[in-house]
N, C-alpha and C positions, 0 to 999 in steps of 0.2 A: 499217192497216198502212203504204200507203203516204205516211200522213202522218207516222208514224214515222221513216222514212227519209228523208222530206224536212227535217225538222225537228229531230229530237232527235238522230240519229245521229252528223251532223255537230259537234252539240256537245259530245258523249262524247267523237269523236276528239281535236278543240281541244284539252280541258281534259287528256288523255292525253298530247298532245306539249308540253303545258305542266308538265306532272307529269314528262316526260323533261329539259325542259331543265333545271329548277331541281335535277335530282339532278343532272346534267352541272356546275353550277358549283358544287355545291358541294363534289362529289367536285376541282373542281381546284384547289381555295382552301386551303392549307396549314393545316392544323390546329396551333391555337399551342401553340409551347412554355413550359412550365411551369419555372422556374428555382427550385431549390430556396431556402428562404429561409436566413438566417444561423444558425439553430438545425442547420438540417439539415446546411446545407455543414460546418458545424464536424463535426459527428458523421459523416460522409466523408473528414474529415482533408484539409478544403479552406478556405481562410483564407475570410474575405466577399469577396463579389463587391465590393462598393461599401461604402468607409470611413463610418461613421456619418456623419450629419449633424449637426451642434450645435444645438442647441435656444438659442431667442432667449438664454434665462438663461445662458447658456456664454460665458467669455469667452474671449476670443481675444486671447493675449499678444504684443507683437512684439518680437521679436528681442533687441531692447534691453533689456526687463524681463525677460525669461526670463535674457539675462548677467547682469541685475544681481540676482536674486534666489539665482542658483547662484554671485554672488559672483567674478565671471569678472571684475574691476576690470584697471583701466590698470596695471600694474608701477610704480614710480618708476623715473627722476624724475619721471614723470608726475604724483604721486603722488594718484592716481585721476580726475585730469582726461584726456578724451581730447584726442590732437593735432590738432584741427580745423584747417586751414589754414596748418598750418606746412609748407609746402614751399620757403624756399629758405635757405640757412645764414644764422648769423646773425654776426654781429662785436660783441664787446664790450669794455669797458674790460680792460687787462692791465698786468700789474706781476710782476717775478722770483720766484720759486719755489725753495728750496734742498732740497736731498734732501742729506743727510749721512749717507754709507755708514758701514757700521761701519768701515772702515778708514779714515775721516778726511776721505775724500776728501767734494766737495762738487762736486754737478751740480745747474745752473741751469735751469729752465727758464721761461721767456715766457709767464707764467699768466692766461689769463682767468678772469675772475672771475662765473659763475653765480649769482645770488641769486635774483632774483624767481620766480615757479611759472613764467612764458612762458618764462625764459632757460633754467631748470633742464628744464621740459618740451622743448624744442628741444635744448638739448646740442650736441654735433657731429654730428648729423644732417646731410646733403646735401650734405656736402663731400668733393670726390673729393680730397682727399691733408689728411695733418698733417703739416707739418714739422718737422721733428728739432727737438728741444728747447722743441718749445711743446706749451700742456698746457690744459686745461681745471678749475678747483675750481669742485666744486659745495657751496655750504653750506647746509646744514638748520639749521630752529627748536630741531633736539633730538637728542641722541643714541639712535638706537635702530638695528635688523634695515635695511639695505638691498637692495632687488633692483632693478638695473639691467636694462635690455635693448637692442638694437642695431635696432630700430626704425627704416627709413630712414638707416642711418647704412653709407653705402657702402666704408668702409675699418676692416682690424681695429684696435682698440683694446687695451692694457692698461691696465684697469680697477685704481686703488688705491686701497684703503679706510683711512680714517685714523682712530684714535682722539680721542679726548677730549684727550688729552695729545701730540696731534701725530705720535703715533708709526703706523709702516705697520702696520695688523691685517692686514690679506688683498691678497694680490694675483691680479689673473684676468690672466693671459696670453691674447694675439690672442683675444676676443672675437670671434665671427663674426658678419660685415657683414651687415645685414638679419635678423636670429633674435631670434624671442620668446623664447625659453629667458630665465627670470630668471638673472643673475648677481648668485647673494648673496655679501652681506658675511661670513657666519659670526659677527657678532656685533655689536653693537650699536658705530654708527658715525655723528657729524653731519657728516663730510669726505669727499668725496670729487674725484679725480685723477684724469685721463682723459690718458695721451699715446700717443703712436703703439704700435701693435702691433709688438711686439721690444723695445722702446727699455728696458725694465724688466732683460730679462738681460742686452740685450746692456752697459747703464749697469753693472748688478749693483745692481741695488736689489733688496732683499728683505726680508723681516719685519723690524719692531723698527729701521730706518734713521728716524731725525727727519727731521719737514717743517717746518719753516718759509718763512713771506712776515709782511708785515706786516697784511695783513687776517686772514689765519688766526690768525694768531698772539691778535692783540685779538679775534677772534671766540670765538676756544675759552676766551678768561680770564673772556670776558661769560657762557658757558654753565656755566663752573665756578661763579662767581658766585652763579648762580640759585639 
């Protein structure tokens, strides 16, 4: 008996206050919680916690390819190229411009002459004013649909669309400075006239008035031509 005491008792306590402490921690150790998975959250009427992940075979489109497959293109003049590094105005050759109102009268104006895709892409872009009676032609390879836009171009415009035969088809009054909005032609057009915002009503130019210069003029007889 008293070896009992001496020897085992002491070890039953031990292993007793050793059996007390391991329920002490584990009663204070947070028992985990369990987040329901995406089958479940859905049927709680709760979106997923965490957006799937893509698997290696998934491709991942950039930005670029997702506009060009939803067909999101440049507007012209652009005419699907984008303006990479066009920021500051540009200057090119000019020669007179006649707009012949229906009533006889005849306003002149100081026309640069737009041809290549960089001139026609640039436009009157970055130029804070146009002055009274200068104008901008832009000429295409072909008559057809134009939409313009004011992309970088800090002052309003009247935008004029010319026929085949020289004649005004559409006109867009003050164009607003910096807007994507296209500004179409309404019908198939290879001219186009850019002068100041106003200058269209306040001149009286309006549908059906003749343009001539002498590049338009030999441009439109080469596109009849063809």
């Amino acid at each position: 008996m008293k070896f009992l005491l001496n020897y085992f008792l002491p070890i039953i306590i031990f292993m007793g206050l050793v059996f007390v402490l391991v329920v002490l921690v584990m009663a204070s150790s947070p028992m985990p919680i369990t987040e329901p998975v995406p089958d479940q959250q859905m049927q709680q009427g709760k979106g997923p916690m965490v957006p799937p992940v893509p698997s290696e075979n998934t491709a991942i489109k950039s930005p670029e390819v997702v506009k060009s497959e939803n067909k999101l293109v440049v507007p012209p003049p652009i005419e699907g190229k984008k303006p990479e590094d066009l920021n500051v105005p540009q200057a090119l050759p000019s020669e007179p411009l006649t707009i012949t109102l229906s009533n006889g009268e005849d306003i002149v104006f100081e026309t640069e002459l737009a041809k290549t895709p960089k001139e026609k892409a640039i436009g009157m872009m970055f130029r804070g004013s146009v002055p009274e009676n200068t104008a901008m032609l832009f000429l295409f390879d072909e008559s057809k649909e134009r939409n313009f836009w004011m992309k970088n171009t800090f002052v309003p415009l009247d935008i004029i669309f010319i026929n085949i035969d020289g004649i005004v088809h559409h006109i867009h009054a003050e164009a607003v400075p910096g807007s994507l909005a296209p500004v179409k032609s309404n019908g198939e057009v290879p001219a186009v006239l850019e002068i100041s915002g106003g200058e269209a009503e306040r001149f009286g130019i309006k549908v059906g008035d003749q343009v001539e210069s002498d590049t338009l003029s030999l441009y439109l007889n080469q596109l009849k031509a063809e």
